[in-house]
SEZAMAR-938409 format. One record per residue (C-alpha): residue number from 1; x, y negated, z negated; chain. Coordinates in steps of 0.05 Angstrom, whole numbers, plus 5000, padded with zeros to 4 digits. Example, Ala and Ser with C-alpha at 12.3 -4.5 7.8 and 13.67 -1.06 7.14 Angstrom:
BEGIN
    i     u     v     w  ch
    1  5246  5090  4844   A
    2  5273  5021  4857   A
END
This chain:
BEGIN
    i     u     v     w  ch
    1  5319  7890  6246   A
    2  5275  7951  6236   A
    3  5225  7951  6183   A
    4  5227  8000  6135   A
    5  5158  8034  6117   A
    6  5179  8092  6082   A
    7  5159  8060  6018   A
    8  5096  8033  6040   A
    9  5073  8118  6065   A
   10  5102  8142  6000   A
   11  5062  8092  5963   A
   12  4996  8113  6002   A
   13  5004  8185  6003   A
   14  5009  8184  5927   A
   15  4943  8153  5919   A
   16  4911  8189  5985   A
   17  4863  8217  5943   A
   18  4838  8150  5911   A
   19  4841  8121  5972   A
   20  4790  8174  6001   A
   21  4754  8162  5939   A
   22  4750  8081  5950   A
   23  4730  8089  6022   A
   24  4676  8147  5997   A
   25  4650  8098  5951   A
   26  4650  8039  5994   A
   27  4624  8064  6060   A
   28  4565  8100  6020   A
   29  4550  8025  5985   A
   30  4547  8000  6058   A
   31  4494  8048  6079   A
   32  4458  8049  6017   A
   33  4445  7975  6019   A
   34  4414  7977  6088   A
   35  4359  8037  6070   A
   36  4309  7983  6045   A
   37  4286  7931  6096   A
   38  4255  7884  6046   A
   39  4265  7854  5984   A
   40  4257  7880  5919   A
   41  4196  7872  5869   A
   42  4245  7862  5802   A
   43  4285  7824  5815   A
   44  4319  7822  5880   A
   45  4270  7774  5912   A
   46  4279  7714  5865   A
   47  4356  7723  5865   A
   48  4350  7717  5932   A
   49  4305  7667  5939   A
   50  4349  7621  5899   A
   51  4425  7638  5926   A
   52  4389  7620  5997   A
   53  4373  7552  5965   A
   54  4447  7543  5948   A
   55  4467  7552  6012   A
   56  4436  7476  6013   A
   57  4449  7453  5944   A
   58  4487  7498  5914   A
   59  4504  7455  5852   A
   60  4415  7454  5848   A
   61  4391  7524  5841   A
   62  4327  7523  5859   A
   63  4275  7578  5869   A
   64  4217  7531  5900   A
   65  4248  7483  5951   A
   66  4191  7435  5956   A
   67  4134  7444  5906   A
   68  4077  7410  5935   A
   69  4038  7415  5874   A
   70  4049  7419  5807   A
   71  4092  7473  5770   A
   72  4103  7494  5690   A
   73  4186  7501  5676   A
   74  4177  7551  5638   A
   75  4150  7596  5690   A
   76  4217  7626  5717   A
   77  4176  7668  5773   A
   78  4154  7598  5798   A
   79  4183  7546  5785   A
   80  4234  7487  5823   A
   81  4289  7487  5788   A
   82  4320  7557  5771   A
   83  4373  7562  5712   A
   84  4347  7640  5685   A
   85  4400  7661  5704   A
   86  4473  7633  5713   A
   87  4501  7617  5783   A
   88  4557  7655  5799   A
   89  4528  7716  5826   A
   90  4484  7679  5869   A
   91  4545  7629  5895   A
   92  4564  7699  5914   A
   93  4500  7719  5950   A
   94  4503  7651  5977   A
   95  4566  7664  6006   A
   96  4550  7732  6039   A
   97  4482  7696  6071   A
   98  4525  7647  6100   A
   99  4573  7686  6133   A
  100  4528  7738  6161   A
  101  4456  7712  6156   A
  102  4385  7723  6121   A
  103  4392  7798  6120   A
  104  4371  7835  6063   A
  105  4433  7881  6060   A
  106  4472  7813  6061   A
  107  4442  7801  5989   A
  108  4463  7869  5970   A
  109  4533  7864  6005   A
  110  4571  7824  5937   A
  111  4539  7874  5900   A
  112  4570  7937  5945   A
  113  4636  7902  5949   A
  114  4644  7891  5866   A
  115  4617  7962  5849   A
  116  4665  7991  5901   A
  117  4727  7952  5859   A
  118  4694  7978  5800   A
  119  4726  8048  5830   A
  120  4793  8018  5825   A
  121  4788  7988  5750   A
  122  4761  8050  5724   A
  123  4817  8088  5759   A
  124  4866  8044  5726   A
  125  4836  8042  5661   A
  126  4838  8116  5655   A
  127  4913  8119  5677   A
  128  4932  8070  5622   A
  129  4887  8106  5570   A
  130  4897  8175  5590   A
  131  4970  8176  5624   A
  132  4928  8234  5665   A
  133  4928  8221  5744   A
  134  4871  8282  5749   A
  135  4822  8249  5702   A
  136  4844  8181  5725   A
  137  4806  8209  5795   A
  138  4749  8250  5758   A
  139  4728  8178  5726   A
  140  4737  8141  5788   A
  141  4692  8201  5817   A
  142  4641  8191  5763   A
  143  4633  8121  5773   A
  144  4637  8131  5850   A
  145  4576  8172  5855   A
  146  4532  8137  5795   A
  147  4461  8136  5813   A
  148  4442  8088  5758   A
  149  4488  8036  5793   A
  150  4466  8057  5864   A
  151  4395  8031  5839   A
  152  4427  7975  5820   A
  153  4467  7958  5883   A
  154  4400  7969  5929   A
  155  4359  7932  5882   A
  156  4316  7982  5864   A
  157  4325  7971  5788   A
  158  4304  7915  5752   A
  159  4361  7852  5744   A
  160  4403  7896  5811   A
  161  4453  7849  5826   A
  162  4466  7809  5768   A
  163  4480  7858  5726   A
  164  4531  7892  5777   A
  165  4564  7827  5775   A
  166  4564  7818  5703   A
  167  4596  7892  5690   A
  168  4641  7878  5745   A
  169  4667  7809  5717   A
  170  4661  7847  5643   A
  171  4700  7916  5659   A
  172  4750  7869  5707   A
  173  4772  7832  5635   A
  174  4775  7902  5596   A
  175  4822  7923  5643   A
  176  4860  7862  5643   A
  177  4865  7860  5563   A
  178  4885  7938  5584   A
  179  4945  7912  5620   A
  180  4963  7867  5563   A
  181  4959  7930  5500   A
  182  5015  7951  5545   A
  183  5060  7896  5570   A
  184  5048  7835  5531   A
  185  5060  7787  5591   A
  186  5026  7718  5576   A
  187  4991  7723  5643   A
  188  4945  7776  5612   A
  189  4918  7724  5573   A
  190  4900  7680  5632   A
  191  4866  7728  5669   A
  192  4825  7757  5612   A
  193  4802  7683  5598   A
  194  4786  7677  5673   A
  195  4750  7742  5683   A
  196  4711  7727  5607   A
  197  4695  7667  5629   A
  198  4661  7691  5699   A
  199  4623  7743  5657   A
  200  4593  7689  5620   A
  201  4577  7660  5687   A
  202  4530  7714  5705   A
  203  4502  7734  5640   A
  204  4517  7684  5589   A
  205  4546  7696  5515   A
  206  4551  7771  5523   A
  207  4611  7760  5565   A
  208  4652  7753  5500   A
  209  4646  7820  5494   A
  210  4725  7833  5500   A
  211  4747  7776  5447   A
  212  4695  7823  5400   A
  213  4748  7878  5415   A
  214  4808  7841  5408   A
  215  4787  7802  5344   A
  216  4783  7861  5312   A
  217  4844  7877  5328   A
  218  4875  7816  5306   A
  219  4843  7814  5243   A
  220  4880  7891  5224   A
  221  4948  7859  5254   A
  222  4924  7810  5209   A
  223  4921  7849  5147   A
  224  4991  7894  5160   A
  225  5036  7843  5183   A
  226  5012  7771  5154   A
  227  5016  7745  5228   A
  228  4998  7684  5242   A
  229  5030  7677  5311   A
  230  4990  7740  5343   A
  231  4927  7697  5332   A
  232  4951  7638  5390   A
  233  4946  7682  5449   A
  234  4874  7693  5437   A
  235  4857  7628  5427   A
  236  4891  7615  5488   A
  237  4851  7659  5529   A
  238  4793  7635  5498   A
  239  4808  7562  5514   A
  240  4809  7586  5589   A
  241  4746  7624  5579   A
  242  4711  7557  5556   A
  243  4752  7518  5610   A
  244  4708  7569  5663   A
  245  4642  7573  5639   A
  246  4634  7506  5597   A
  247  4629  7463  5658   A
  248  4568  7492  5695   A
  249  4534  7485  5617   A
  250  4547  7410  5610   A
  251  4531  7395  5678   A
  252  4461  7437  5670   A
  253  4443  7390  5604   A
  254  4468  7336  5648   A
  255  4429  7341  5711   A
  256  4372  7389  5679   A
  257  4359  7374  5615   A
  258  4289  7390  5603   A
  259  4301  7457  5637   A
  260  4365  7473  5612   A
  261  4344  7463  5546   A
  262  4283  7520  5557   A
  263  4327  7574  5584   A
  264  4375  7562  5527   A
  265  4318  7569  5481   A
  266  4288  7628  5514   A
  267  4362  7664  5516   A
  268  4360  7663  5444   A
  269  4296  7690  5431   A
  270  4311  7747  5465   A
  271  4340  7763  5399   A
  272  4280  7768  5362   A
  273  4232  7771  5405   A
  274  4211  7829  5449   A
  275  4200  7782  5507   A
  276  4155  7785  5578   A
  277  4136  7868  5544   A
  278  4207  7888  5541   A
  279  4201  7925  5476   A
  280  4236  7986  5447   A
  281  4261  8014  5375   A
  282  4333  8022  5362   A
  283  4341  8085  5395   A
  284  4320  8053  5468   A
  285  4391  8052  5503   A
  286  4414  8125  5466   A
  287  4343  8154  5502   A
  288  4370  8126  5570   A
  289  4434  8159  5566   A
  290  4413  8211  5618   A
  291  4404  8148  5656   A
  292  4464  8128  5658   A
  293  4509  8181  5663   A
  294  4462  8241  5678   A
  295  4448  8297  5633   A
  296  4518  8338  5629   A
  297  4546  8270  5638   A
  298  4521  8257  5577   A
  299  4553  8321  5543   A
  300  4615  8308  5577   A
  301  4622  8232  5547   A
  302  4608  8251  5477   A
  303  4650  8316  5483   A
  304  4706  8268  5510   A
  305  4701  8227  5448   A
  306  4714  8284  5410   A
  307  4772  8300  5445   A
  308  4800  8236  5445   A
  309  4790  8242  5358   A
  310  4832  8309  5359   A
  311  4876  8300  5416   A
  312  4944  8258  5397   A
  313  4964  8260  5468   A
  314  4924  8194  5496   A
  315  4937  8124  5475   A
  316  4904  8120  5411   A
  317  4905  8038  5413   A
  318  4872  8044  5482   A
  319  4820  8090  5463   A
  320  4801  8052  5397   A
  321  4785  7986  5440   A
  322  4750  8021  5490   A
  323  4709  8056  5444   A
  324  4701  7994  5400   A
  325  4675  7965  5464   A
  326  4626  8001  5476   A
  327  4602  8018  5406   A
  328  4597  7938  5395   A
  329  4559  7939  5462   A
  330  4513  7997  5452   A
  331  4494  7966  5369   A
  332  4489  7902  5403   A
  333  4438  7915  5452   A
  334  4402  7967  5404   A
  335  4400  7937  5335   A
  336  4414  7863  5344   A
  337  4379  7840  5415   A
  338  4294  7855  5403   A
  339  4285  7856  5475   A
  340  4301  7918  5511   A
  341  4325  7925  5578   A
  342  4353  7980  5608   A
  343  4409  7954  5648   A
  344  4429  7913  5584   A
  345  4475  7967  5571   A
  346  4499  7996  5627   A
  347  4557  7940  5624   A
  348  4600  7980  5580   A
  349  4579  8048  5619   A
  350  4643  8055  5661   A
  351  4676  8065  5586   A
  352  4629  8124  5574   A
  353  4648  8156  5641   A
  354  4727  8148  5623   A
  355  4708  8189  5566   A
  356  4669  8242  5607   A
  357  4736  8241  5654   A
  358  4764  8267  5594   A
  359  4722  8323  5582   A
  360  4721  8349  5659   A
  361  4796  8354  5651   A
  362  4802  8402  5594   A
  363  4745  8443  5630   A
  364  4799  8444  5691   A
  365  4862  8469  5647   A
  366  4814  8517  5614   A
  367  4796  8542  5684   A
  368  4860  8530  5715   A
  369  4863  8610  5737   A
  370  4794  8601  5765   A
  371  4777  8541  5803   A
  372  4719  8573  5838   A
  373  4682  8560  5772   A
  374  4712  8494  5763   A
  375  4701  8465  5836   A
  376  4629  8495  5816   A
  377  4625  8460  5756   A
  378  4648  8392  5792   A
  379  4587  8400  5839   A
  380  4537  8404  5779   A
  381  4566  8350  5751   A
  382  4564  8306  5817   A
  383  4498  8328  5829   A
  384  4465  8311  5765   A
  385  4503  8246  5769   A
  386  4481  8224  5831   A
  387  4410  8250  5829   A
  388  4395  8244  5901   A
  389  4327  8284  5894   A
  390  4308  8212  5861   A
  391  4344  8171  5915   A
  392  4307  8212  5975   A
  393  4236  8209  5938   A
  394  4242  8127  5925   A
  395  4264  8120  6005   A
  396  4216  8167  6034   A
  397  4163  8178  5986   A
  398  4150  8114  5952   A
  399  4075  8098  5953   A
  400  4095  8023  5961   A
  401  4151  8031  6001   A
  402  4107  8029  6078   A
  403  4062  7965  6050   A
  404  4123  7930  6036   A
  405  4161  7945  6104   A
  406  4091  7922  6134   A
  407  4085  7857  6093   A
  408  4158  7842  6109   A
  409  4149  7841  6178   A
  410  4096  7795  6181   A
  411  4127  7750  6135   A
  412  4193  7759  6183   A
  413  4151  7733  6248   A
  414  4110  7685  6207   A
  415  4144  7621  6253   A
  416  4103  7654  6319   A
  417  4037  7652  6277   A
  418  4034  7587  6249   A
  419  4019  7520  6279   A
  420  4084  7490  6271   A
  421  4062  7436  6230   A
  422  4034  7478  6182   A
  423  4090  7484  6120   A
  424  4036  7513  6059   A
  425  4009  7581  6052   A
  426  3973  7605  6000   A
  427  3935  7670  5983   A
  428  3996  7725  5980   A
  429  4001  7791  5934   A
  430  4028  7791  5871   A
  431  4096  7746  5869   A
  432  4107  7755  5951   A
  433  4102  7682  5959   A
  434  4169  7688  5950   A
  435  4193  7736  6012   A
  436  4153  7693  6052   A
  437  4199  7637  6041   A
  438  4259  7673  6028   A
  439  4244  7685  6103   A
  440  4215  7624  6128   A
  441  4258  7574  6083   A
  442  4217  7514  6112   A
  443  4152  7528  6082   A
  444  4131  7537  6018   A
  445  4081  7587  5991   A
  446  4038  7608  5936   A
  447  4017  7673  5906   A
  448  3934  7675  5912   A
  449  3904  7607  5911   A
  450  3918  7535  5891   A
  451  3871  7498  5847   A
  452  3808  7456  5878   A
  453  3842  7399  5846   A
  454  3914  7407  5877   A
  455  3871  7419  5944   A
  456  3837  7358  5934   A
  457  3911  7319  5931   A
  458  3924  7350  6000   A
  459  3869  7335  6033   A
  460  3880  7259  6015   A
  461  3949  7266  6046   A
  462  3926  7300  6097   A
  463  3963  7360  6094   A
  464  3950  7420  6134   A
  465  3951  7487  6095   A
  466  3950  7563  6117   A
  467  3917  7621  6086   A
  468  3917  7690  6091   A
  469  3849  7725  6102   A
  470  3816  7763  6047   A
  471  3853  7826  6029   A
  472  3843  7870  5963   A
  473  3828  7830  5906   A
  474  3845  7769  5938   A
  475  3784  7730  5969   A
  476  3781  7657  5993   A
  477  3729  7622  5967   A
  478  3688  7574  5984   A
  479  3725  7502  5972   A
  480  3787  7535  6002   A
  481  3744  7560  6068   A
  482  3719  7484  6065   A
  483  3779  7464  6068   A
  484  3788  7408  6131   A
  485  3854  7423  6144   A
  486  3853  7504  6139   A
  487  3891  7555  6178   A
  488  3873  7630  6164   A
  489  3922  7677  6188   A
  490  3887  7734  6211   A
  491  3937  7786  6188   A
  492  3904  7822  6136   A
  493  3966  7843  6076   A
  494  3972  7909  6043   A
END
């Protein structure tokens, strides 16, 4: 019996043009995370440090392996057991470095994949909201060429991929409480709870961000209906939100207590404390909105939001949660959490560029008999997005950029150097301890020196130990070159 396709070409020649947008996005996520052959300063490294840990233990996250002397917990830059952050973005990095091996584009790979579905949810977001196919594709666009999450994805901004995970897991349950504004179906509630519950996973308590939304909501049901029963399916979601993320919590106080309880600790003071020098007034995140979305992205989202006020044509329900959303988000993150970082926000960004969607849809009825000026207007707008005069400066003009290539590569052949008895290095740059054993997994190193005292414990066990010879501002001195058992590795660091 023949198989009919018909419905299957049909099906992909009315979204050819999201398609080619997907593939756009995707294949320019591939090549972006192969520009940089080494690992990032903040914080690539010790994400990927850890995951390739897991690929061991991955119920022990552990940044290092086998601390040969001692170590303070609360030193997350240094420390053996790693719970900074939660594990599910690194189960994913884990994942990648297992199937295709200690690559630094393999760390980046999760990363590339979720931002490419990203694409996809904002698409469908938009269609639900907007009921617009054109500015359905114009936010899909947006998000498809956003240079604040291509620095992400290559790990050239600070917290890269667990952030990208954390908006992915957080816009994947706003469009799945999307979904269930418009067709009630109980398995709505499921997958919200599910998806919640794997933000939380990668970014703790600010992946409740959707049951902030839909609280609301319930309490003005609430207050014109006197319904009770509109309150269960929430607390059913959140029961599977708890189900997902309570598990890894008890088994950290479990197996971890000492350190669990310090990372809890620290989360919280990130509240009221401007914490490690992250500090900025209430006004941080609205100053980085060129940052996000570019500067006549920026215009376009707040533009869009004043369309969306006068315009009784898009779902107003829709728009109110997304914009509640994000507004919760961005006075979150401004007035409530001290400690200011800039990717804090950028969670709830996709909304913004909905919004900006929006706007770049008017601008094409308005210049419906003159697309010239429109398909101009597009190319701005891309352009400023993207900001590739940025992206080709940080690959080929970078100041650090040719010491860190250089570094890398000793680190990489570091196994034909050594004595291979030798499993201790010392004397490294600032926090590059951990490259080295990110690429040589059995040894473990230290940035500059260990104590006399710690040396002392060695030499009783015998213990042979490698250094690197004096570079910059780091010298070996004397009871280190007196050392019995000393190697110096005569590659001089940059």
């Amino acid at each position: 019996m023949a198989i009919n396709f018909s419905f299957l070409v049909e099906k992909i020649k009315n979204n050819s043009a999201l398609i080619i947008i997907f593939l756009i996005g995707f294949l320019s996520r591939l090549w972006l995370i192969h520009l940089d052959p080494f690992l990032q300063d903040w914080d690539e490294r010790f994400h990927a440090l850890v995951a390739q840990n897991m690929l061991m233990h991955p119920l022990q996250p552990m940044l290092v392996g086998n601390p040969v002397v001692g170590y303070k917990v609360s030193d997350w830059s240094s420390n053996h057991i790693w719970l900074h952050k939660p594990p599910l973005f690194l189960w994913q990095i884990a994942l990648s470095l297992k199937c295709f091996g200690c690559h630094e584009w393999a760390i980046r790979l999760p990363s590339a994949i979720m931002s490419s579905l990203m694409i996809l949810l904002v698409y469908r977001i938009s269609i639900l909201f907007t009921k617009n196919r054109l500015t359905a594709l114009f936010s899909a666009t947006l998000l498809c060429f956003s240079h604040f999450q291509w620095q992400l994805i290559s790990g050239r901004q600070c917290t890269d991929h667990n952030d990208v995970a954390f908006g992915f897991y957080l816009l994947a349950s706003i469009w799945a409480y999307v979904e269930y504004l418009h067709r009630s179906h109980w398995k709505w509630i499921y997958v919200i709870g599910i998806l919640a519950g794997g933000a939380i996973l990668n970014k703790w308590l600010t992946g409740l961000l959707i049951y902030a939304a839909w609280g609301t909501k319930l309490i003005f049901d609430f207050y014109q209906n006197r319904n009770y029963k509109s309150v269960i399916p929430f607390l059913i979601s959140l029961t599977v939100c708890a189900l997902v993320f309570m598990p890894w919590q008890l088994y950290c106080y479990h197996r971890f207590p000492v350190e669990a309880k310090f990372e809890n600790d620290f989360n919280n003071r990130h509240i009221w404390e401007a914490l490690e020098g992250h500090e900025g007034n209430g006004w941080y995140y609205f100053n980085n909105f060129f940052d996000y979305f570019g500067i006549i992205g920026s215009v376009l989202f707040f533009s869009g939001v004043l369309i969306f006020i006068i315009d009784n044509k898009l779902n107003r329900q829709t728009g109110f949660h997304l914009l509640l959303l994000f507004s919760i988000a961005f006075c979150f993150f401004s007035f409530v959490v001290t400690t200011k970082m800039i990717a804090f926000f950028y969670c709830v960004a996709p909304i913004g560029l909905v919004f900006a969607a929006i706007s770049l849809n008017y601008f094409f009825i308005f210049f419906k008999s003159k697309r010239i000026i429109f398909v101009g207007l597009c190319l701005i707008v891309l352009f400023d997005s993207l900001n590739p005069i940025d992206l080709w400066l940080r690959t080929n003009y970078s100041p650090e950029r040719n010491s860190k290539i250089y570094n890398t590569n000793i680190y990489k052949q570091l196994n034909n150097i050594l004595p291979p008895d030798v499993k201790i290095v010392i004397n490294l740059p600032f926090c590059q301890q951990v490259d080295l054993m990110f690429y040589n997994p059995s040894i473990t190193a230290y940035q500059k020196l260990i104590s006399s005292t710690d040396l002392k414990i060695l030499e009783n066990k015998k213990m042979k130990v490698a250094a690197f010879c004096n570079h910059g501002e780091y010298v070996l001195p004397d009871y280190v070159l007196i050392y019995p058992y000393l190697y110096v590795i005569n590659y001089q660091l940059h």
